[in-house]
C-alpha positions in Angstrom: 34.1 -1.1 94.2 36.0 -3.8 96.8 35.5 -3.6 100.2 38.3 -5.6 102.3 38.4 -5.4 106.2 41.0 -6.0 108.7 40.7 -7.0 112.1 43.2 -7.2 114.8 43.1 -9.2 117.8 44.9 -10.9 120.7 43.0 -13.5 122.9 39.7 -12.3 122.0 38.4 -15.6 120.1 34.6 -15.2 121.1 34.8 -11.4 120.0 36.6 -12.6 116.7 33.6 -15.5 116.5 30.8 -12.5 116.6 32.4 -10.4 114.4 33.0 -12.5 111.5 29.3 -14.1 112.0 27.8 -10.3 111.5 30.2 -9.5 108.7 28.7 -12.7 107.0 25.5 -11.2 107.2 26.3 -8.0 105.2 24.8 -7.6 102.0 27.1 -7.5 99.9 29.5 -9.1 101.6 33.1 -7.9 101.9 35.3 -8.9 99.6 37.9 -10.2 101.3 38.2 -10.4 105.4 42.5 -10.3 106.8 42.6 -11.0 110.4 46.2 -10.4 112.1 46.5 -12.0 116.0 49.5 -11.4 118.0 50.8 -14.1 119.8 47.2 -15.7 120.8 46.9 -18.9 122.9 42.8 -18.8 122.7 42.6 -21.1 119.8 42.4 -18.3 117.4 44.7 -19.8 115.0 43.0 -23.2 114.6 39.5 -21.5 114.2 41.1 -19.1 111.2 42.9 -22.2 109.8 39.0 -24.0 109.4 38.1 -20.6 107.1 39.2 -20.6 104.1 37.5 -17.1 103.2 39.8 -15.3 105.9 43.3 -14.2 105.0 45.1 -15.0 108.4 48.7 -13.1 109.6 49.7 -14.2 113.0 52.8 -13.5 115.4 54.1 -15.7 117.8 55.6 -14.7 119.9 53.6 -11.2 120.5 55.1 -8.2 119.4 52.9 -6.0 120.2 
């Protein structure tokens, strides 16, 4: 069986950070992480960018 998770955020960077630390800390580990952000100016984009294990969708501008 795959496991995949999806996480939505908007300016929430240190939530995102915590999150993905615990999920690394499942045994087993997902299989595949997707993170979408909508329209975030927190950095969250640059730190996704630096993990190549994260599928990343973004929107800029927000949409909501």
């Amino acid at each position: 069986m795959r496991v995949s998770v999806m996480i939505t955020t908007s300016n929430r960077l240190e939530e995102l950070q915590r999150t993905l630390q615990m999920l690394g800390k499942l045994d087993p580990a997902p299989d595949e992480v997707l993170v979408t952000a909508d329209g975030c100016t927190d950095g969250t984009p640059e730190f996704l960018s630096a993990m190549p294990n994260v599928k990343f969708v973004g929107n800029q501008p927000a949409r909501g």
